[in-house]
Backbone as JSON Lines, residues from 0, in Angstrom:
{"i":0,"aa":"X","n":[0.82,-1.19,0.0],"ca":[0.0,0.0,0.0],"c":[0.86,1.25,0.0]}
{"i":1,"aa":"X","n":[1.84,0.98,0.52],"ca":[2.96,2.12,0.67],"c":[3.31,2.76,-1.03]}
{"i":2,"aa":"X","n":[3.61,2.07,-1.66],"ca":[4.08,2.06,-3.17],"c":[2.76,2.53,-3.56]}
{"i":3,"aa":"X","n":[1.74,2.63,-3.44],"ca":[0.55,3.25,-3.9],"c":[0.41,4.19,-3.74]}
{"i":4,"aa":"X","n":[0.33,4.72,-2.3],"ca":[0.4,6.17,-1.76],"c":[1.44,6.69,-2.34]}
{"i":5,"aa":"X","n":[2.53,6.32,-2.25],"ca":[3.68,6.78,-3.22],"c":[3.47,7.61,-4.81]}
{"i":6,"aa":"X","n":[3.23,6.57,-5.33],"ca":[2.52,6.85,-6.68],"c":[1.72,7.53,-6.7]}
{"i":7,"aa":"X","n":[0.6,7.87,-5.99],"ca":[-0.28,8.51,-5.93],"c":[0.06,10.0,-5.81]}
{"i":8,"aa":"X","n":[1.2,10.1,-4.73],"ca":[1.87,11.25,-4.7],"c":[2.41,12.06,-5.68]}
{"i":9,"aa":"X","n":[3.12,11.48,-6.47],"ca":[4.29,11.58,-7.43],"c":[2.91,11.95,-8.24]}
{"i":10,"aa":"X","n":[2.1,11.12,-9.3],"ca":[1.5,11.09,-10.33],"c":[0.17,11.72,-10.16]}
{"i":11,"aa":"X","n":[-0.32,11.75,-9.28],"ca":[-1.54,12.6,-8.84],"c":[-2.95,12.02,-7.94]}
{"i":12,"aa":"X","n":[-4.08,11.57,-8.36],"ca":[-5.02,10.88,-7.65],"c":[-4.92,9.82,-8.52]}
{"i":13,"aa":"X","n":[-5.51,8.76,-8.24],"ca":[-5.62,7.17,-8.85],"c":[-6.77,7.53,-9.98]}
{"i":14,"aa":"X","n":[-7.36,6.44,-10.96],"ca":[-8.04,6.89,-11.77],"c":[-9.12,5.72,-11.34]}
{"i":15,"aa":"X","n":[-9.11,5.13,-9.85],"ca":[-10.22,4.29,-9.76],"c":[-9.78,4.02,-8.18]}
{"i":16,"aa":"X","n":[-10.51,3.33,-7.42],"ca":[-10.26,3.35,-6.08],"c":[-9.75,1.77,-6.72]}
{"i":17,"aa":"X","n":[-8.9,1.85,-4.98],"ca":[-7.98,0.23,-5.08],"c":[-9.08,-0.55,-5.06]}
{"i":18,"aa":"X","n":[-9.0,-1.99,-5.27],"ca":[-10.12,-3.2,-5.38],"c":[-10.83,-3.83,-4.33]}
{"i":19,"aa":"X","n":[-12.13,-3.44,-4.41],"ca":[-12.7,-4.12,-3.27],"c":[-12.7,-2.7,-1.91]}
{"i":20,"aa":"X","n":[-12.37,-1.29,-2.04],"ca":[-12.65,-0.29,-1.13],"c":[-13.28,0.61,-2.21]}
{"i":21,"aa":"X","n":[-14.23,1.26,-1.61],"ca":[-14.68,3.1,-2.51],"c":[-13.91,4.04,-2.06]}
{"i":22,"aa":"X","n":[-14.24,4.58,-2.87],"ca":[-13.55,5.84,-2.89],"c":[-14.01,6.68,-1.81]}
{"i":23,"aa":"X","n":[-13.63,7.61,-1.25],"ca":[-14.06,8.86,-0.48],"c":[-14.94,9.65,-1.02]}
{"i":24,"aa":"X","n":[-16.01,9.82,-0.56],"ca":[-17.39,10.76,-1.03],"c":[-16.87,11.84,-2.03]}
{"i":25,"aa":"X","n":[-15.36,12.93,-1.18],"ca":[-14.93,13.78,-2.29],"c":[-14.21,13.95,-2.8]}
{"i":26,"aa":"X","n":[-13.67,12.44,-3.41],"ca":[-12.63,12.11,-4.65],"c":[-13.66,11.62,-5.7]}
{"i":27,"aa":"X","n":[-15.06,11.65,-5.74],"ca":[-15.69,11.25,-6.92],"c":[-15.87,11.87,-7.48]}
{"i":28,"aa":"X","n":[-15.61,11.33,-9.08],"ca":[-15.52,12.33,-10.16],"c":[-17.21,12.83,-10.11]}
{"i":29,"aa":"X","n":[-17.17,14.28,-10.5],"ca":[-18.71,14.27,-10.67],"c":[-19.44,14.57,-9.55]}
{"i":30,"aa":"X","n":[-20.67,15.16,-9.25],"ca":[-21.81,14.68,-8.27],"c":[-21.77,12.91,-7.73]}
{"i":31,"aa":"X","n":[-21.76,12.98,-6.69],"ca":[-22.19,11.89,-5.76],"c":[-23.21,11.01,-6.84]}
{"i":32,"aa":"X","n":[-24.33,11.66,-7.22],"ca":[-25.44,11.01,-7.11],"c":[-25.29,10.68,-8.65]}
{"i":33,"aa":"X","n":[-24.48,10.72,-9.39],"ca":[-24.38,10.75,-10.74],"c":[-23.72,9.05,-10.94]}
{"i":34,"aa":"X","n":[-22.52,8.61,-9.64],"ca":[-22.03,7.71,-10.06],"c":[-22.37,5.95,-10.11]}
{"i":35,"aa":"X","n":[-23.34,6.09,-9.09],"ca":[-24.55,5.07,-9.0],"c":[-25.26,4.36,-10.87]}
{"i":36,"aa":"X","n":[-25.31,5.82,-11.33],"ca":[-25.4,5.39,-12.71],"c":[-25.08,4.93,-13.57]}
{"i":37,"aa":"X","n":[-24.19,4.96,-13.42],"ca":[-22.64,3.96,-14.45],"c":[-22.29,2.91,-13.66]}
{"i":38,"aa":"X","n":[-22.62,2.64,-12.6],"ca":[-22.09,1.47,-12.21],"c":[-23.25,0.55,-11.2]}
{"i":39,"aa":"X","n":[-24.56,1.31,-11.3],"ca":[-25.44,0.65,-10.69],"c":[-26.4,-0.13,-10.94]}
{"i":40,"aa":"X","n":[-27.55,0.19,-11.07],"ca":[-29.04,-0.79,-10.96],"c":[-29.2,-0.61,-12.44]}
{"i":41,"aa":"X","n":[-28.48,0.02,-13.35],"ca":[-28.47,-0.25,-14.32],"c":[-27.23,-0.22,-15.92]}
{"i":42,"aa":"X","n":[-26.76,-0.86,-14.96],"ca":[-25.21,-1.35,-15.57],"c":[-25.54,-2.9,-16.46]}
{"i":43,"aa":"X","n":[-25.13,-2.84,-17.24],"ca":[-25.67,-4.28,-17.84],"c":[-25.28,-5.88,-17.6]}
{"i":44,"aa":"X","n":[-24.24,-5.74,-16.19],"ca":[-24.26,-7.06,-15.64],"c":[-25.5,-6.88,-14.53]}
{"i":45,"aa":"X","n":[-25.82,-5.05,-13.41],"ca":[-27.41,-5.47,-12.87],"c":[-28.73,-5.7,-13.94]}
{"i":46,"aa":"X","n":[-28.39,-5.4,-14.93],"ca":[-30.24,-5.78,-15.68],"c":[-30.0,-7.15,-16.05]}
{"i":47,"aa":"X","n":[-28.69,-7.74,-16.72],"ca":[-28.67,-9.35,-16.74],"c":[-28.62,-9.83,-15.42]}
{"i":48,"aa":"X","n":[-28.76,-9.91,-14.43],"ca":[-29.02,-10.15,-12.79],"c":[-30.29,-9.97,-12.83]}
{"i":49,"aa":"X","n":[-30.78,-9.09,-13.03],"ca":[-32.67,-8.94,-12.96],"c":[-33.34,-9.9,-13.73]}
{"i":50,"aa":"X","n":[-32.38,-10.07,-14.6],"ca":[-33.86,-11.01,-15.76],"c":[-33.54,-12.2,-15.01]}
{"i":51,"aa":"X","n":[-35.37,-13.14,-14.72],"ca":[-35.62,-14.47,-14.53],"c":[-35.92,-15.51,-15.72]}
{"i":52,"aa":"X","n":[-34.66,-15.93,-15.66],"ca":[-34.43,-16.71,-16.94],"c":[-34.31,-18.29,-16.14]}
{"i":53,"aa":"X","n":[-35.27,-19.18,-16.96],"ca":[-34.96,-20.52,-16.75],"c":[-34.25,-21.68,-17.77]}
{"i":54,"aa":"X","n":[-33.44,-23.09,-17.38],"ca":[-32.99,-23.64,-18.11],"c":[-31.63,-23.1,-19.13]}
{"i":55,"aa":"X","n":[-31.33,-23.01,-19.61],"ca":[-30.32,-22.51,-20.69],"c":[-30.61,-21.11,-21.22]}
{"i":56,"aa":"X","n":[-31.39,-20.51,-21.3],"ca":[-31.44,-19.67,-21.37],"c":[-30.68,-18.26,-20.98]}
{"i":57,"aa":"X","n":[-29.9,-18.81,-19.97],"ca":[-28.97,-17.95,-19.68],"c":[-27.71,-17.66,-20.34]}
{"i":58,"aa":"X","n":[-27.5,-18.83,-20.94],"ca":[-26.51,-19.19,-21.76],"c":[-26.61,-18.38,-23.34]}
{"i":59,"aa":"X","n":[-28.23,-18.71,-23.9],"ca":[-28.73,-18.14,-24.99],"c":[-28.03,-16.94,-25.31]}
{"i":60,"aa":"X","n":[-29.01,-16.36,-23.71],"ca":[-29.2,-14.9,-23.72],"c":[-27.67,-14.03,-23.81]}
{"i":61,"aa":"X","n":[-26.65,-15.01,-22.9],"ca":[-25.42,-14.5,-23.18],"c":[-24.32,-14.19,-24.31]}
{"i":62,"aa":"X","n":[-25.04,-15.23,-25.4],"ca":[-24.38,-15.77,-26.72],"c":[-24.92,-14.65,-27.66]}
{"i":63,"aa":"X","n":[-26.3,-14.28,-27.4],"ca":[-27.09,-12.84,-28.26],"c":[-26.39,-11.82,-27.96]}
{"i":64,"aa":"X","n":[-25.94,-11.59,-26.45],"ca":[-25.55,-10.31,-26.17],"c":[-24.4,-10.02,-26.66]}
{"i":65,"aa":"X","n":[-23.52,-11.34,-27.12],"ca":[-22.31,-11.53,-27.05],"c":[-22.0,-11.02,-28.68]}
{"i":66,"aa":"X","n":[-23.12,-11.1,-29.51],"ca":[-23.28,-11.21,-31.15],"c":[-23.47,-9.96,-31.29]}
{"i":67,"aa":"X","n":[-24.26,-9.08,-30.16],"ca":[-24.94,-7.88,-30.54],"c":[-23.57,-6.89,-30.08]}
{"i":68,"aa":"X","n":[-23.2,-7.16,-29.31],"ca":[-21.76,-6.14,-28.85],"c":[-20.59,-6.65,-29.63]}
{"i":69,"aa":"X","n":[-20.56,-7.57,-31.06],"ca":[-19.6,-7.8,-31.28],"c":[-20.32,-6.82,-33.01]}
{"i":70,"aa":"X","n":[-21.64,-6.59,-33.32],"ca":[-22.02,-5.81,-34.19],"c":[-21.92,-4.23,-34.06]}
{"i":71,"aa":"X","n":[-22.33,-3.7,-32.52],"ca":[-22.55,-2.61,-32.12],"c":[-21.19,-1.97,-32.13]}
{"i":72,"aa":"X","n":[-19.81,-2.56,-31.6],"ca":[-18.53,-2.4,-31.48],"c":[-17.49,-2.39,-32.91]}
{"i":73,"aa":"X","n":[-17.97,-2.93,-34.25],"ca":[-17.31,-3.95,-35.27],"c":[-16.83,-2.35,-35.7]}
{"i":74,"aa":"X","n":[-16.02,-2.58,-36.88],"ca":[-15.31,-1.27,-37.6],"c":[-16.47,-0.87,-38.37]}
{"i":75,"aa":"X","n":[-17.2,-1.95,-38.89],"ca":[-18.24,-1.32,-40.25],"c":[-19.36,-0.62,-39.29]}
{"i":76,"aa":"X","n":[-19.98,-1.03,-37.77],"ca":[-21.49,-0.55,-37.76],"c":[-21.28,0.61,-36.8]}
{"i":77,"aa":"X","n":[-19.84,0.28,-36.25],"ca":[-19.35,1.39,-34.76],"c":[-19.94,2.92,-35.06]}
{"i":78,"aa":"X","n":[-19.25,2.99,-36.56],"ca":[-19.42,4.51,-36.86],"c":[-20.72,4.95,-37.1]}
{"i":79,"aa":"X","n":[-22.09,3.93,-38.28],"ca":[-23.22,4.4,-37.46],"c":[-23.93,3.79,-36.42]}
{"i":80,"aa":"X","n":[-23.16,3.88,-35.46],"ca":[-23.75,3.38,-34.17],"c":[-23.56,5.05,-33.62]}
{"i":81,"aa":"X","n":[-22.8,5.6,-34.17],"ca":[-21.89,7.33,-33.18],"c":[-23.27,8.39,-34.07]}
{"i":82,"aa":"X","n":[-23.21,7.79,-35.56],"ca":[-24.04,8.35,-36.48],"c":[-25.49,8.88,-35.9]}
{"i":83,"aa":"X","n":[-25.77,7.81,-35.33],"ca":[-27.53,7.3,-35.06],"c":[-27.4,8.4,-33.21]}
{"i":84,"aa":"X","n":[-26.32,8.05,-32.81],"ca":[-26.48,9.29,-31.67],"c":[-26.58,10.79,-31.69]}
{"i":85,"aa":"X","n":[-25.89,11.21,-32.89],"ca":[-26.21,12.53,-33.23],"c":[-27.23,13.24,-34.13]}
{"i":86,"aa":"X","n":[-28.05,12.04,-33.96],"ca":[-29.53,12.64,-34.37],"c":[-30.44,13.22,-33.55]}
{"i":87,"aa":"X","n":[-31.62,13.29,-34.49],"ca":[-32.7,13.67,-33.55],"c":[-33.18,12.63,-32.63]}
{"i":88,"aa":"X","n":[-33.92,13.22,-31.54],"ca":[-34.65,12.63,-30.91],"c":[-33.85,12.65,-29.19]}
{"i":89,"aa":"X","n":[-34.65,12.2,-28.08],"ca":[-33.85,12.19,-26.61],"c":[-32.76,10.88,-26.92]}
{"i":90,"aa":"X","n":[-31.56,10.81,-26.04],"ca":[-30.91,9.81,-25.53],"c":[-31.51,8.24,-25.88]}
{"i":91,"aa":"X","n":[-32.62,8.23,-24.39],"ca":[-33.27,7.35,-24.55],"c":[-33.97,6.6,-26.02]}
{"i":92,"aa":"X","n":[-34.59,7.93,-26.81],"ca":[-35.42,7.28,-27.66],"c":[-34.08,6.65,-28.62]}
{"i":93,"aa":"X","n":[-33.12,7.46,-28.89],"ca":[-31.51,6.94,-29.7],"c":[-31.34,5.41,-29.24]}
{"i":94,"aa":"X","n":[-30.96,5.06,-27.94],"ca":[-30.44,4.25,-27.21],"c":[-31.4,2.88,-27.8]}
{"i":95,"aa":"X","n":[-32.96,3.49,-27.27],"ca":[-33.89,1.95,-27.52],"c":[-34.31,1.78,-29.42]}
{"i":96,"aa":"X","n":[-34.07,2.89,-29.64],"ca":[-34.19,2.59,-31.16],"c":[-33.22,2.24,-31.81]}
{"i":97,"aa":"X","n":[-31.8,2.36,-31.3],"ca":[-30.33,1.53,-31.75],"c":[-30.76,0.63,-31.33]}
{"i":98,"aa":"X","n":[-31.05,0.35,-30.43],"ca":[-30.61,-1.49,-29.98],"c":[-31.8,-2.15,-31.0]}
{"i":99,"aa":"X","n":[-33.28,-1.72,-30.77],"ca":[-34.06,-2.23,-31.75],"c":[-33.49,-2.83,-33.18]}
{"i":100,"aa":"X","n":[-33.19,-1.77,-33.79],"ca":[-32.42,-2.14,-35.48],"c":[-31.76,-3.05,-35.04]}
{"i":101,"aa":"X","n":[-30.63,-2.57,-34.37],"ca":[-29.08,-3.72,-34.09],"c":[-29.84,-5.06,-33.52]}
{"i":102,"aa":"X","n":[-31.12,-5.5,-32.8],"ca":[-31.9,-6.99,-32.5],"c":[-32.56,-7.33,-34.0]}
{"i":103,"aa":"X","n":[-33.01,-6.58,-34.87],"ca":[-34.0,-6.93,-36.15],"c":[-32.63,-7.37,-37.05]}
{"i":104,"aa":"X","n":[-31.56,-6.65,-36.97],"ca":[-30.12,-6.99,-37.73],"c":[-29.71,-8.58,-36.99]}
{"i":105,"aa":"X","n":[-29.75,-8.72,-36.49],"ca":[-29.29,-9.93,-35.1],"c":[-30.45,-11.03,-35.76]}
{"i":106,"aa":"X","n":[-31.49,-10.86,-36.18],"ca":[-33.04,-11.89,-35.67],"c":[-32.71,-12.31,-37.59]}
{"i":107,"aa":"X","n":[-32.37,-11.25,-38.7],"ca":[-32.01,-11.35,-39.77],"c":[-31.3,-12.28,-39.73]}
{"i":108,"aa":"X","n":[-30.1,-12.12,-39.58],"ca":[-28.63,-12.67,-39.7],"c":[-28.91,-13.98,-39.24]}
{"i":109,"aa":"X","n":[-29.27,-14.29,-38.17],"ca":[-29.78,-15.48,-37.69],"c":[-30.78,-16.56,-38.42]}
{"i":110,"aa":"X","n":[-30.96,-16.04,-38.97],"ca":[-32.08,-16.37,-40.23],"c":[-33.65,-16.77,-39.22]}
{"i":111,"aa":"X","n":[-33.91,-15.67,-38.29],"ca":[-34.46,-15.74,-37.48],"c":[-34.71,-17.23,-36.62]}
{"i":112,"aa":"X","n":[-33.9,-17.56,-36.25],"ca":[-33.39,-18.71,-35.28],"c":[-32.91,-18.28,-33.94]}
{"i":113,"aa":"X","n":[-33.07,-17.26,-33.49],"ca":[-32.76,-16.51,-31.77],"c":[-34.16,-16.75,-31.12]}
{"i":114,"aa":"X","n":[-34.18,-17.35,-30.36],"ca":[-35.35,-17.68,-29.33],"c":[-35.96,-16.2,-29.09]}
{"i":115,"aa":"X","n":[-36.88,-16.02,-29.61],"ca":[-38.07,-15.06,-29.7],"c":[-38.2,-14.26,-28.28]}
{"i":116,"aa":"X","n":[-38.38,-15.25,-27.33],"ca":[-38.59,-14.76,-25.52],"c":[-37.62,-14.06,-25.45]}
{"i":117,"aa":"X","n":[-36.58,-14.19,-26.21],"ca":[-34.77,-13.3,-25.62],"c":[-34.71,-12.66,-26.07]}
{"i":118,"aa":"X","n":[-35.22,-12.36,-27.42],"ca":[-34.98,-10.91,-28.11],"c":[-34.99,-9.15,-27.19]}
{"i":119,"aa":"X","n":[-36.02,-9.41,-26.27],"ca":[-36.74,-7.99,-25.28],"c":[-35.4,-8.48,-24.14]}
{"i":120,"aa":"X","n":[-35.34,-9.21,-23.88],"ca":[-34.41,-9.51,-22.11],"c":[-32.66,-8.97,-23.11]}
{"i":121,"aa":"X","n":[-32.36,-9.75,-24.05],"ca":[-31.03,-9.63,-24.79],"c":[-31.01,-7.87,-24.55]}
{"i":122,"aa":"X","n":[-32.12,-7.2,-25.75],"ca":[-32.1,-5.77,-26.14],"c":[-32.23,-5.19,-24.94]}
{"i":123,"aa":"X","n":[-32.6,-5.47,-23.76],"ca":[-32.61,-4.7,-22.73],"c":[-30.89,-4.84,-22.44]}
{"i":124,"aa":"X","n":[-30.31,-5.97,-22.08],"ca":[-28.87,-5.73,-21.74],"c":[-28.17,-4.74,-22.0]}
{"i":125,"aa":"X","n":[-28.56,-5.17,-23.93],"ca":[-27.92,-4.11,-24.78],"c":[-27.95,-2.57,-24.86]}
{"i":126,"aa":"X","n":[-28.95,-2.43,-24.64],"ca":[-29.37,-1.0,-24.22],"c":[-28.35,-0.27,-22.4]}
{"i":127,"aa":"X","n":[-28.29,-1.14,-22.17],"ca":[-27.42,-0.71,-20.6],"c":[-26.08,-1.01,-21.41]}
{"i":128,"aa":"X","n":[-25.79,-1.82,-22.29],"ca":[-24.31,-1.47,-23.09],"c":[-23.82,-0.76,-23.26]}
{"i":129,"aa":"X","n":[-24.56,-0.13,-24.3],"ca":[-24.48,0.95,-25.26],"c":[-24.3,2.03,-24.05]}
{"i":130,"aa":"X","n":[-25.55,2.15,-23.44],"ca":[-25.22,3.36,-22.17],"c":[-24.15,3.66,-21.67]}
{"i":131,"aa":"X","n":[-23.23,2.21,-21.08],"ca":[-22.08,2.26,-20.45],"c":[-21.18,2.85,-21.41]}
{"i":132,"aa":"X","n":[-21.12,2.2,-22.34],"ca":[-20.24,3.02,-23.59],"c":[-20.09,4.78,-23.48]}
{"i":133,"aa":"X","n":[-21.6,4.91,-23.55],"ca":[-21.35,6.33,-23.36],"c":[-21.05,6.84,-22.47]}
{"i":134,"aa":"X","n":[-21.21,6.29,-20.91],"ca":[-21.08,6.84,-19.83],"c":[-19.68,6.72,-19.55]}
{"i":135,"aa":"X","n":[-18.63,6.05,-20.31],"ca":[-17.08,6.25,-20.2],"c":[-16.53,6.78,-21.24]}
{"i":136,"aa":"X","n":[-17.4,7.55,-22.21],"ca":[-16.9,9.09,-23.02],"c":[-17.6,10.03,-22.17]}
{"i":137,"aa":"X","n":[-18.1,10.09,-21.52],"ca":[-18.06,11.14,-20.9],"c":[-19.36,11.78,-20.93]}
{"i":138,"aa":"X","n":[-19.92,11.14,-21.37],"ca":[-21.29,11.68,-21.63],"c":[-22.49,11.3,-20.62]}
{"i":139,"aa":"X","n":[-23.45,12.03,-20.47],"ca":[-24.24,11.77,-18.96],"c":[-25.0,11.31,-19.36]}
{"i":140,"aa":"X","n":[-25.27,10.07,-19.09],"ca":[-26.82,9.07,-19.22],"c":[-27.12,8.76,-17.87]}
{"i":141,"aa":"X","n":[-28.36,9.11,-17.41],"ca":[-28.98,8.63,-16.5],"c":[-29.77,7.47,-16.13]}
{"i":142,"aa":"X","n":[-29.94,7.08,-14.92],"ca":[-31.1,5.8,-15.06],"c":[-32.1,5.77,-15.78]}
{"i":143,"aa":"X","n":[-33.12,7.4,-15.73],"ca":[-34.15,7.31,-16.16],"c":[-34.14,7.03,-17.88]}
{"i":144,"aa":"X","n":[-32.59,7.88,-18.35],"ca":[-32.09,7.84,-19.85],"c":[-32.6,6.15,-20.38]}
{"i":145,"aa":"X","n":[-31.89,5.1,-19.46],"ca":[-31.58,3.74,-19.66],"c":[-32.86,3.39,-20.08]}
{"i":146,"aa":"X","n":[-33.65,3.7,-18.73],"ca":[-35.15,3.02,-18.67],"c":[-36.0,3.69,-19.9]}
{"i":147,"aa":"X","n":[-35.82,4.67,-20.22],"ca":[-36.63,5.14,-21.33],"c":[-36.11,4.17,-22.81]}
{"i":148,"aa":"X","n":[-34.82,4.35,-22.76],"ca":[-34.53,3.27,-23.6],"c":[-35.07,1.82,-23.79]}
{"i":149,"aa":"X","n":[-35.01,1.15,-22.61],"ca":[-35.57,0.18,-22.74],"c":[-37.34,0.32,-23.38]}
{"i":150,"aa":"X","n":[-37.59,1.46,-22.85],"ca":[-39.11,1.5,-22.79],"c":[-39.07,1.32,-24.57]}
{"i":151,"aa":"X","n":[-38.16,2.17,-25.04],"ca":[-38.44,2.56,-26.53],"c":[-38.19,1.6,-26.96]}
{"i":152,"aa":"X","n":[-37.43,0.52,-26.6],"ca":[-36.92,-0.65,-27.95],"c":[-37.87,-1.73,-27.34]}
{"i":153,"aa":"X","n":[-38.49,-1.77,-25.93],"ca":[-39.5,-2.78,-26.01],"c":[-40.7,-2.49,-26.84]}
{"i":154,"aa":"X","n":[-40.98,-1.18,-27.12],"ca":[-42.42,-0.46,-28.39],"c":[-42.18,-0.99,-29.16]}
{"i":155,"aa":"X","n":[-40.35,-1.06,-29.43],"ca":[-40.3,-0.97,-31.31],"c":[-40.39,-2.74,-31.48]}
{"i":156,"aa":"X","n":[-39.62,-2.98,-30.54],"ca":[-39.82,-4.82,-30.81],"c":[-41.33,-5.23,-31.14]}
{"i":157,"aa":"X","n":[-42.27,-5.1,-30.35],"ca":[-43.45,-5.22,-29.8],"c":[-44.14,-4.66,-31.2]}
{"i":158,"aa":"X","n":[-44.16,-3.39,-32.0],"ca":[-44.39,-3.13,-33.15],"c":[-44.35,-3.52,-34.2]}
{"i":159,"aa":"X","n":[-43.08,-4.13,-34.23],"ca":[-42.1,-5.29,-35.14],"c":[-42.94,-6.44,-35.5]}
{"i":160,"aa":"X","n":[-43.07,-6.83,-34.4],"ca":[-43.99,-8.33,-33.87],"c":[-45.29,-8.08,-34.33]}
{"i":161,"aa":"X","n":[-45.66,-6.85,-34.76],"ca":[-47.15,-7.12,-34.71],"c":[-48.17,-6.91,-33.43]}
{"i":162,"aa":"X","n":[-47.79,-6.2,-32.3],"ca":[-48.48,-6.64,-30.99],"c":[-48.41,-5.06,-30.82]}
{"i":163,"aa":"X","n":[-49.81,-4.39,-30.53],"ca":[-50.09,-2.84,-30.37],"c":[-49.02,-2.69,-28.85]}
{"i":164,"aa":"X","n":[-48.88,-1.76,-28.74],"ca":[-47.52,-1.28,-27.21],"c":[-48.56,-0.71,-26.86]}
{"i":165,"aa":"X","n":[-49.67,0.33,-27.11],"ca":[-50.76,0.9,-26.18],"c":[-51.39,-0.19,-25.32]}
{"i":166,"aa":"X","n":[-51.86,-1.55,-26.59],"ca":[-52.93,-2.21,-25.71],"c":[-52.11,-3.02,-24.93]}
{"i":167,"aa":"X","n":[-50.9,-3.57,-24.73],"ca":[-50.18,-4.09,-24.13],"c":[-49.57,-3.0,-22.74]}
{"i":168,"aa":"X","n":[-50.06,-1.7,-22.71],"ca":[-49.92,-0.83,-21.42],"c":[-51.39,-0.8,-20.97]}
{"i":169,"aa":"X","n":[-52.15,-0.64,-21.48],"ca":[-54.29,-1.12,-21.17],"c":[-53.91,-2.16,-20.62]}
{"i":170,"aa":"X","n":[-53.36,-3.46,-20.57],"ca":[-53.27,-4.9,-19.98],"c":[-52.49,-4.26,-18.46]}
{"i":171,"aa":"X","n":[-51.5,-3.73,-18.58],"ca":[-50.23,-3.82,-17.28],"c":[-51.73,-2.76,-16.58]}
{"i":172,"aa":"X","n":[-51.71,-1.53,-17.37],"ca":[-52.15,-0.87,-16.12],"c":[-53.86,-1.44,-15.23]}
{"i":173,"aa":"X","n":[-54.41,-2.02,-15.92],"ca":[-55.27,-3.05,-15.3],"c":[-55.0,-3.84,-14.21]}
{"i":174,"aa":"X","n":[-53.47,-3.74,-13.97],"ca":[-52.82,-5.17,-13.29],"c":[-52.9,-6.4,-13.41]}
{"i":175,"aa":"X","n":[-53.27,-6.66,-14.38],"ca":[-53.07,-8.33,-15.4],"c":[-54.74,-8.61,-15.13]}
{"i":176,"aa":"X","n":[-55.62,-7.55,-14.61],"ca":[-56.71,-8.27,-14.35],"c":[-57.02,-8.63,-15.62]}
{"i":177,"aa":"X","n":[-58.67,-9.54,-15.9],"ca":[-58.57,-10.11,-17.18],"c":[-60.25,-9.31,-17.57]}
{"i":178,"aa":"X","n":[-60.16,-8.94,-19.04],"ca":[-61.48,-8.68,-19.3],"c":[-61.89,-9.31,-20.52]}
{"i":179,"aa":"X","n":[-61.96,-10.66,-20.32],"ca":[-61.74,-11.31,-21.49],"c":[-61.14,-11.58,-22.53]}
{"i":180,"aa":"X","n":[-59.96,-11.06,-23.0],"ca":[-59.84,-11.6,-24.23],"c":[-58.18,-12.03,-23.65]}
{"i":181,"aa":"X","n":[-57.82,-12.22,-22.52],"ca":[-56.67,-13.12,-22.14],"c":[-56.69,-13.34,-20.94]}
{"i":182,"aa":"X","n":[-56.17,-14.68,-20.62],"ca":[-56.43,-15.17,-19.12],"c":[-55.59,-14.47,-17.92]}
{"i":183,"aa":"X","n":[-55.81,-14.41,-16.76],"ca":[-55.32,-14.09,-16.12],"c":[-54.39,-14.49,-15.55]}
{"i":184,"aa":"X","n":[-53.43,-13.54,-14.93],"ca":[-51.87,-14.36,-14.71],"c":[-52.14,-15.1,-13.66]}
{"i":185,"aa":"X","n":[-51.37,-16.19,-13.4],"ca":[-51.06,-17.04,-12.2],"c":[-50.88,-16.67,-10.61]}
{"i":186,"aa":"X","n":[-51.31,-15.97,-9.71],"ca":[-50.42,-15.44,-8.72],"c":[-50.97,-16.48,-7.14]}
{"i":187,"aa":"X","n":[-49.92,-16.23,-6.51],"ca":[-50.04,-16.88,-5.42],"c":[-48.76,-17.82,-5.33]}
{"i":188,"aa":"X","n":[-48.6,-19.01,-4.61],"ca":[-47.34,-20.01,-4.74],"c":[-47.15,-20.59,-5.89]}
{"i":189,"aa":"X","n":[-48.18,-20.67,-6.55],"ca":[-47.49,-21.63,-7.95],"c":[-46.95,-20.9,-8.87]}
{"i":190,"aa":"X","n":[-47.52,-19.61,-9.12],"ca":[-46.48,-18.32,-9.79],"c":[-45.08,-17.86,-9.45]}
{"i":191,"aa":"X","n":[-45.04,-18.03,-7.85],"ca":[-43.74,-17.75,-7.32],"c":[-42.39,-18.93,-7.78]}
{"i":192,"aa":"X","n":[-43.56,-20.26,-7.67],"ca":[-42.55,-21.04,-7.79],"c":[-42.28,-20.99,-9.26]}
{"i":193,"aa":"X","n":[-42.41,-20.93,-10.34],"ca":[-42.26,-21.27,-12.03],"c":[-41.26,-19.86,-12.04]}
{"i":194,"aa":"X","n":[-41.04,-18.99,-11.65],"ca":[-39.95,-17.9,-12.0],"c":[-39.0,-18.07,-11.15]}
């Protein structure tokens, strides 16, 4: 630790706290409340932690994400991937409408052979990707940025598919109650247990 402090001296502040301690409240780059964002509840190893995925699927889902950050990153799509950010529209709507294309490019290529259920859980990762990306140029994306993203590329998927995004928010905000024309969800122990 000595040789650290050392260095630290000589060369200036560290460019990350040592491993496994935080940093001091006022050595963080930035507002306090800013850094939670880049490295928190929606960082794209916590939203792959959130999704309840059963059987292999985890595996799937990792192999999509793995295809989609090797498209989003490549020499040919990188540049309009930078392209598609300096357009119109908020962050968010950029963010969930990149990842959208870059999953319909993915579901193509595949000769649509990507398990259908993973497409929304994958594009959500991806969307906290892409974020992180930006959030280490320097650029400020927020949680709410992320979540709007997601919101936007679950519309556009959902659009894609054929399946209205209004009447599919008429269903949630009901609370899954049922008014006929789909059954009602499962709840109680046997719901708890299947997720």
């Amino acid at each position: 630790m000595a040789m650290l402090q050392t260095t630290t001296k000589i060369a200036g502040e560290p460019k990350g706290s040592p491993a496994g301690k935080a940093a001091p409240a006022e050595k963080l780059p930035g507002p306090a409340e800013k850094l939670p964002a880049a490295a928190g509840k929606t960082s794209p190893e916590a939203i792959r932690a959130g999704l309840h995925l059963t059987g292999n699927q985890g595996a799937q889902l990792d192999r999509i994400v793995l295809a989609g950050r090797k498209v989003m990153f490549s020499e040919k799509s990188h540049k309009m991937f930078l392209e598609q950010l300096d357009g119109p529209g908020t962050i968010a709507q950029k963010l969930g409408q990149g990842v959208a294309g870059l999953m319909g490019l993915l579901w193509q290529e595949s000769r649509q052979s990507l398990p259908p259920q993973l497409l929304i859980p994958a594009g959500m990762v991806l969307v906290a990707v892409a974020a992180d990306f930006l959030r280490k140029g320097g650029m400020d994306v927020t949680d709410q940025d992320v979540a709007g993203g997601i919101e936007a590329l679950v519309t556009a998927l959902l659009q894609a598919g054929g399946v209205d995004p209004d009447k599919m928010a008429e269903i949630g905000a009901r609370g899954g109650k049922s008014d006929g024309t789909m059954p009602a969800p499962k709840t109680g122990e046997a719901a708890e247990g299947e997720a």
